[in-house]
C-alpha positions as CSV (number, residue, x, y, z in Angstrom):
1,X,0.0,0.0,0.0
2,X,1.2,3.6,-1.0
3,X,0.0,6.9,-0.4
4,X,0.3,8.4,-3.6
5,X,0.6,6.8,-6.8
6,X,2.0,9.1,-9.6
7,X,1.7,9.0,-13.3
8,X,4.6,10.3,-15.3
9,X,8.2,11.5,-14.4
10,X,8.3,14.6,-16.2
11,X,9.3,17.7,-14.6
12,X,5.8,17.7,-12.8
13,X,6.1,14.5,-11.6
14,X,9.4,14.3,-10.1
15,X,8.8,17.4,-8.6
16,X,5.4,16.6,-6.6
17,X,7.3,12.6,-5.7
18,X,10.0,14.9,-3.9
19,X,7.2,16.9,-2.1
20,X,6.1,14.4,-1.1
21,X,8.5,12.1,0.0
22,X,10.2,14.9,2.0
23,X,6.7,14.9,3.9
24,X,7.1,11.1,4.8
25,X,4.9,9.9,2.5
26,X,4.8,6.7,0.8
27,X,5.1,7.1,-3.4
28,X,4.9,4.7,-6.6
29,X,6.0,6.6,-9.6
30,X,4.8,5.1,-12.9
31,X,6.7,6.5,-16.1
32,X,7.4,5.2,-19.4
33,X,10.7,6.7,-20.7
34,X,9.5,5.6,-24.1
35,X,6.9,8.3,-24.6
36,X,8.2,11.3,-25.2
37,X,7.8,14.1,-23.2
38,X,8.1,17.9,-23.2
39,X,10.2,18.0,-20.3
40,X,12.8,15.6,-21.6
41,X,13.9,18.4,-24.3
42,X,13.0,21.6,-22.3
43,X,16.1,23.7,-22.3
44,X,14.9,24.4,-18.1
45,X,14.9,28.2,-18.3
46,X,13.8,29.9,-15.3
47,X,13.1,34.0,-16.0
48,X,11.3,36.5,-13.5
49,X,10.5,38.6,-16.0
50,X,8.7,37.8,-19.2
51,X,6.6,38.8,-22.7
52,X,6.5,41.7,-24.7
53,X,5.5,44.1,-22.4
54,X,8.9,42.5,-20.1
55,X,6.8,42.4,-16.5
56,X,7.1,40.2,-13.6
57,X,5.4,36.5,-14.3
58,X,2.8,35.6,-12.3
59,X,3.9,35.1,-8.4
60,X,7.2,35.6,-9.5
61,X,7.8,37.4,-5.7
62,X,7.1,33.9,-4.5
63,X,8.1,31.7,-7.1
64,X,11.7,32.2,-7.7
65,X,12.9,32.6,-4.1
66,X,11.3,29.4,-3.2
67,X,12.8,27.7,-6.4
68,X,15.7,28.5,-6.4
69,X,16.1,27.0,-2.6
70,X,13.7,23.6,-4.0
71,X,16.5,22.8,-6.3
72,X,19.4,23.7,-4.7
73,X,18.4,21.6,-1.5
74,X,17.3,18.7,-3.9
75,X,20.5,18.7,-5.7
76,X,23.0,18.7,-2.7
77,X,20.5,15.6,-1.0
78,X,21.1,13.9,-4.6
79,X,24.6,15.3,-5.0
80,X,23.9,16.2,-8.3
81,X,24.5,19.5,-10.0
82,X,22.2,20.5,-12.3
83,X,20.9,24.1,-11.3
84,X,22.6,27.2,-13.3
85,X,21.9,30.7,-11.9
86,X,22.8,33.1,-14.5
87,X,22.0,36.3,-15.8
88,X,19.3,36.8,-18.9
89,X,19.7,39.8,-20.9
90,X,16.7,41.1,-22.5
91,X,17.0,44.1,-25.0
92,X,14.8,47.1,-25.4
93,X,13.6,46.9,-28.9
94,X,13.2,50.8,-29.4
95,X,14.0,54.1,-27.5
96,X,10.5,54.4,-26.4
97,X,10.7,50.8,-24.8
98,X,13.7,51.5,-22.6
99,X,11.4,55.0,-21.6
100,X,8.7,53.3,-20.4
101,X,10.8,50.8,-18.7
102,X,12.6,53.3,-16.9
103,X,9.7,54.9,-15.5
104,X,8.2,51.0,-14.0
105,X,11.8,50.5,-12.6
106,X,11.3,53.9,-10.6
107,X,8.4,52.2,-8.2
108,X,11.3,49.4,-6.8
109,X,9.1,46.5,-7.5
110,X,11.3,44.8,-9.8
111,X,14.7,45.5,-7.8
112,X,14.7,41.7,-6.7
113,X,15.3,40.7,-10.2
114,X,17.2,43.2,-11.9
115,X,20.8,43.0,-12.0
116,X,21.5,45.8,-13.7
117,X,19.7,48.2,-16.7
118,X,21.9,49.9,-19.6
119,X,20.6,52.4,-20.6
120,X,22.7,53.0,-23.5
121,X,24.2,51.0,-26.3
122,X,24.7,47.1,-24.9
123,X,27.9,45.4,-26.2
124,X,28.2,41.5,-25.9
125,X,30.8,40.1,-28.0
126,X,30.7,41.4,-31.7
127,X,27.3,42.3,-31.2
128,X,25.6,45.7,-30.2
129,X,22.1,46.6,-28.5
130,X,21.8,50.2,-29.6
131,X,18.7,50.7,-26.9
132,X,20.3,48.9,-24.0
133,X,18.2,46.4,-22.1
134,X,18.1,44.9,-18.5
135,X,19.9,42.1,-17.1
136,X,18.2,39.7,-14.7
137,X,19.3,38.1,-11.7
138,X,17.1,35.3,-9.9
139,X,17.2,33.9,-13.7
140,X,19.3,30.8,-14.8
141,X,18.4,27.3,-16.3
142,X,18.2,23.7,-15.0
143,X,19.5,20.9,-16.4
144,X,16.5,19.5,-16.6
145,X,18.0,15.8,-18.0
146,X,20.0,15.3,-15.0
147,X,17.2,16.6,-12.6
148,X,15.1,13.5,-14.0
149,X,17.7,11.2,-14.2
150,X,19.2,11.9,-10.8
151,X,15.1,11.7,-9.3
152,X,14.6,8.5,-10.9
153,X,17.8,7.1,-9.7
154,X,16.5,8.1,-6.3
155,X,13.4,6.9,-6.6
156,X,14.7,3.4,-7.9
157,X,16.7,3.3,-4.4
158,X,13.7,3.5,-2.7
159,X,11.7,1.5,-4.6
160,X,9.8,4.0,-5.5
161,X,9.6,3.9,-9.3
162,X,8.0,1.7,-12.0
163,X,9.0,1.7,-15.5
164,X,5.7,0.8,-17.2
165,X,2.7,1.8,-19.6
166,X,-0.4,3.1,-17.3
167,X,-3.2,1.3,-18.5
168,X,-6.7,3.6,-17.6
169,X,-8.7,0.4,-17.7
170,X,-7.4,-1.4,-14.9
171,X,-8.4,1.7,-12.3
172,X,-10.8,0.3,-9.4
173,X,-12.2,2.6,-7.6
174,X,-13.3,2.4,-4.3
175,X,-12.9,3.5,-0.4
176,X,-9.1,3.5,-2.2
177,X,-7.8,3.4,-5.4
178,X,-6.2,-0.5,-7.2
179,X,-4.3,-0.5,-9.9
180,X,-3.2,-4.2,-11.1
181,X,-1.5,-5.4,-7.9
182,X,-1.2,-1.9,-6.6
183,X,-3.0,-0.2,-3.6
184,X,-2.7,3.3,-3.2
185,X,-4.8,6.1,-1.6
186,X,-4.7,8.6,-4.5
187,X,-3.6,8.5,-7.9
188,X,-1.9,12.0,-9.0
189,X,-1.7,12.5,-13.1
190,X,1.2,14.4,-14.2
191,X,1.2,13.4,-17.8
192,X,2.2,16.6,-19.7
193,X,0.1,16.2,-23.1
194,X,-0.5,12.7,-22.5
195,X,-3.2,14.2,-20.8
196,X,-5.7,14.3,-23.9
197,X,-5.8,10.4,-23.3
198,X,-7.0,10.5,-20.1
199,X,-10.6,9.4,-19.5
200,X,-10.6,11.3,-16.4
201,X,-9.1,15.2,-17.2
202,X,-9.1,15.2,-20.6
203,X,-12.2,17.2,-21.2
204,X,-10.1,19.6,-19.5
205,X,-9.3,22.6,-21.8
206,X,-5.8,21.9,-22.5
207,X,-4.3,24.1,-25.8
208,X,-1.3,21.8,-26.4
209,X,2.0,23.5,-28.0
210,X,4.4,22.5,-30.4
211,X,7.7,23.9,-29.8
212,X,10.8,22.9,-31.8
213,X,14.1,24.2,-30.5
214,X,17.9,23.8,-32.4
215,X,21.6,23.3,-30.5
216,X,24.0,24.8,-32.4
217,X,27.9,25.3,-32.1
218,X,29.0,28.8,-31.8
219,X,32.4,29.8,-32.6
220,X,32.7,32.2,-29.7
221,X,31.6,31.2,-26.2
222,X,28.3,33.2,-24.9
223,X,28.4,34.2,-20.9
224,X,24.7,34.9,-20.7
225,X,21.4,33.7,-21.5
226,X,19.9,36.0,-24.3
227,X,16.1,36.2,-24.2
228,X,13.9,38.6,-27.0
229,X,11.3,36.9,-29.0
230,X,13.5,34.1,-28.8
231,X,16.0,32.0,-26.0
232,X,20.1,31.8,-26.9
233,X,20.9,29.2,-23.8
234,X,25.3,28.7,-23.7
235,X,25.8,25.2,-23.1
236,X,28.9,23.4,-22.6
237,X,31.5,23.8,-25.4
238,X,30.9,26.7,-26.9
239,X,27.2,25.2,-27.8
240,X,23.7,27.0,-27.2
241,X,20.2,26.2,-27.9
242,X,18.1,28.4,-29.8
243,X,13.7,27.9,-29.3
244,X,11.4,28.5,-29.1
245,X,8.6,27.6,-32.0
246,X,5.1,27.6,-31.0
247,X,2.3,25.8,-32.9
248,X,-1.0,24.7,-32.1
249,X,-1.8,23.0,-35.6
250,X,0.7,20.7,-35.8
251,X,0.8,18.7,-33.0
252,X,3.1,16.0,-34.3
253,X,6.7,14.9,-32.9
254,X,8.2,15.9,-35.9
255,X,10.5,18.5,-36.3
256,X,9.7,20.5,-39.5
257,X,11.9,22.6,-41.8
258,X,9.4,25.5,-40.8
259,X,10.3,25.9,-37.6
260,X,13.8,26.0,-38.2
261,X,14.0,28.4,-40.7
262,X,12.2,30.5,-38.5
263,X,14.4,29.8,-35.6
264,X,17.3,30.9,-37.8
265,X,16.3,34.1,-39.2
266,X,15.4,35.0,-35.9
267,X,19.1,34.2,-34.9
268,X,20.9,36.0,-37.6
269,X,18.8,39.1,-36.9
270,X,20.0,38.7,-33.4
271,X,23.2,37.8,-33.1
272,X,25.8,38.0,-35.9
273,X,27.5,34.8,-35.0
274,X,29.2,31.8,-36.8
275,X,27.3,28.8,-35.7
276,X,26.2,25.3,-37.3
277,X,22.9,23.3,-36.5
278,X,23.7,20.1,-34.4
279,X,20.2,19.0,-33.6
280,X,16.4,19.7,-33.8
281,X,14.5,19.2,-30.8
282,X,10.6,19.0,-30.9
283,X,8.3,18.4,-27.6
284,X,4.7,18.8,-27.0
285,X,4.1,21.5,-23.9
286,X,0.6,20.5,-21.6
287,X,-0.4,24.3,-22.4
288,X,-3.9,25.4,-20.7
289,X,-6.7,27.6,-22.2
290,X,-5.8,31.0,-19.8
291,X,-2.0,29.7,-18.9
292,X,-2.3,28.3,-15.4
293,X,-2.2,24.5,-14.5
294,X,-4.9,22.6,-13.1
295,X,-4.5,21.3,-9.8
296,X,-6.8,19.7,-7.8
297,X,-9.1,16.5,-7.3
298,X,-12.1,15.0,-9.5
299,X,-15.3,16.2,-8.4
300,X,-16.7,13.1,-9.0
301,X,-13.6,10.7,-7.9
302,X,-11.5,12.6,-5.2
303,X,-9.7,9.1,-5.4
304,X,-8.0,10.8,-8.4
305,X,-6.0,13.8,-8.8
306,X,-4.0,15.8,-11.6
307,X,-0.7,18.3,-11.6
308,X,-0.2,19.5,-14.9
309,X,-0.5,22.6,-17.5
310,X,2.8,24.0,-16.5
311,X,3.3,25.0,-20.1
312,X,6.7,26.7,-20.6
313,X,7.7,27.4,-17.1
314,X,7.3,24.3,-15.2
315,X,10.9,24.8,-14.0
316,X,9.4,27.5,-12.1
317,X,5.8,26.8,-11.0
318,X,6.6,23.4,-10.3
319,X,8.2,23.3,-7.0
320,X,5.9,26.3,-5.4
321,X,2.9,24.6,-6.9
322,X,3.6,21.2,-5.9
323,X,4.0,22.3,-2.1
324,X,0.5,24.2,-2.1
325,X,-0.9,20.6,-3.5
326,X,0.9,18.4,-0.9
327,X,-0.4,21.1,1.7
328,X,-3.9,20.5,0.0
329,X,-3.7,16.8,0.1
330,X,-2.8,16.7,3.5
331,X,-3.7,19.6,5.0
332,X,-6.9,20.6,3.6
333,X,-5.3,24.1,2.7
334,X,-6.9,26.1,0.1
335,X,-5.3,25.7,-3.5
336,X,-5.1,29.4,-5.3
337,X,-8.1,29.8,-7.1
338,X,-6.4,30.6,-10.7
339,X,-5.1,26.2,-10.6
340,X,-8.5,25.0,-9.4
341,X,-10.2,22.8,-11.8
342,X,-13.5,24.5,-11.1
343,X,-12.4,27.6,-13.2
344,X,-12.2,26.2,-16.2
345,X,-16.3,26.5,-16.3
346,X,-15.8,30.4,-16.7
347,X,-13.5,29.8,-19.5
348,X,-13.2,28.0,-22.4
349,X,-15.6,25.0,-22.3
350,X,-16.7,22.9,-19.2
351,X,-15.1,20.4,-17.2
352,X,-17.4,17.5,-17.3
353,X,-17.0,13.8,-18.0
């Protein structure tokens, strides 16, 4: 008998076993390595401050403190490294940008994540910003590969991982939950886009995302993470990778010839940088219909539960997130209103099964 039974060892997944585990809790995680998964190709980039308008992501006062100490807490237990604090720099596209930017910089809010802000022309190698930009701090990447691998190694030491297909059908329900010769309390799905399989959240209004990414080899080393309409990430040896694509349509695993063309003009108009493409990376992100997971139980089968819709920043969300469910699970806490599965009623389509 375990506590908690978890579906899928994506960044979601591993995160919420760790929660959990840390709470004393007995866990069973069931993964298939052979079905690809968003999290397996993400490039891990954690930012404070984000989209056109360049303003703090949501919770980000809360968010990146607390992940930053998840990770770092996680790795020395595991004694694995695979969190990289490092600065982003993010350009101001035009004079009037870096105007406006000066004026929300005057209130102090974003002092906590700003390293610095040039105001002036921004050299970085051969290449010049003419508008300046800011650079970030509270910002960096994890190595999201060895975070999984590390966690699965761990959970294998404690028994505590399964490597098998999860087959819906053989769910009984009652005062707990069986599954084949498992017993278990709950069962927690954190299945990225697999979730459009599941007979249990799948009416949920997911909008899945393609996003294709490229590594490349540069023939200059890069010191920081560039981020403006789209992510240069330095990797060892002079490498980076370059994302990302977005595309609803084609939800496919395939990378296509569109997305890196695209991915290329919008690195020669960045950068003017020798470089040649080493691979094409293509993962399906578990996107939601207003950009917030969905956390919570079934209505109807509290036996059941989901984590999921992290979208592009799971790196972040993930360990806050996963805490305020644990706290939910065992606590009966309250989980923020914008994750509950109830909300999706007042958006698009209705969660019903």
């Amino acid at each position: 008998m375990v506590d908690f039974l978890i579906v899928g060892q994506g960044i979601a997944g591993s995160v919420l076993a760790l929660q959990l585990l840390k709470r004393g809790k007995r866990v069973l995680v069931i993964n298939n390595k052979k079905i690809n998964s968003a999290s397996n190709v993400a490039a891990g980039i954690y930012n404070p401050i984000t989209g056109r308008a360049m303003v703090k992501t949501w919770l980000a006062d809360t968010l990146f403190p607390y992940c930053t100490s998840f990770y770092q807490e996680i790795s020395q237990m595991l004694g694995v490294q695979f969190l990289h604090p490092m600065p982003i720099f993010r350009p101001f596209l035009t004079a009037q940008e870096r105007s406006k930017w000066m004026e929300r910089a005057r209130t102090g809010s974003y002092d906590d994540f700003v390293e610095r802000v040039v105001g002036s022309a921004y050299h970085q190698g051969n290449m010049v910003y003419p508008y300046g930009g800011i650079i970030l701090k509270q910002s960096g990447y994890l190595d999201v590969k060895s975070f999984l691998r590390a966690t699965r190694t761990h959970l294998e030491a404690q028994d505590a991982y399964v490597e098998a297909n999860f087959v819906y059908d053989h769910i009984r329900l009652g005062s707990h939950v069986d599954y084949q010769h498992i017993k278990a309390h709950q069962i927690i799905f954190c299945e990225g886009s697999h979730v459009k399989n599941n007979p249990f959240f799948g009416p949920l209004p997911f909008c899945l995302v393609k996003g294709e990414l490229l590594l490349v080899a540069l023939q200059q080393p890069l010191r920081i993470i560039y981020n403006r309409c789209i992510f240069v990430l330095p990797q060892a040896e002079n490498r980076a990778l370059v994302g990302a694509t977005y595309d609803r349509q084609d939800l496919s695993l395939t990378p296509t010839e569109k997305a890196r063309q695209l991915l290329e003009k919008n690195l020669r108009s960045t950068f003017k940088l020798s470089y040649t493409i080493c691979e094409q990376r293509t993962g399906i992100r578990p996107a939601t219909f207003d950009r917030r997971p969905f956390i919570g139980l079934d209505p109807c089968y509290p036996q059941l539960g989901i984590f999921n819709g992290l979208g592009t920043k799971g790196v972040s969300l993930a360990p806050y997130l996963a805490k305020r469910f644990v706290e939910y699970l065992l606590l009966q806490k309250e989980l923020p209103i914008e994750v509950q599965l109830g909300r999706s009623r007042l958006g698009k389509g209705t969660y019903v099964h």
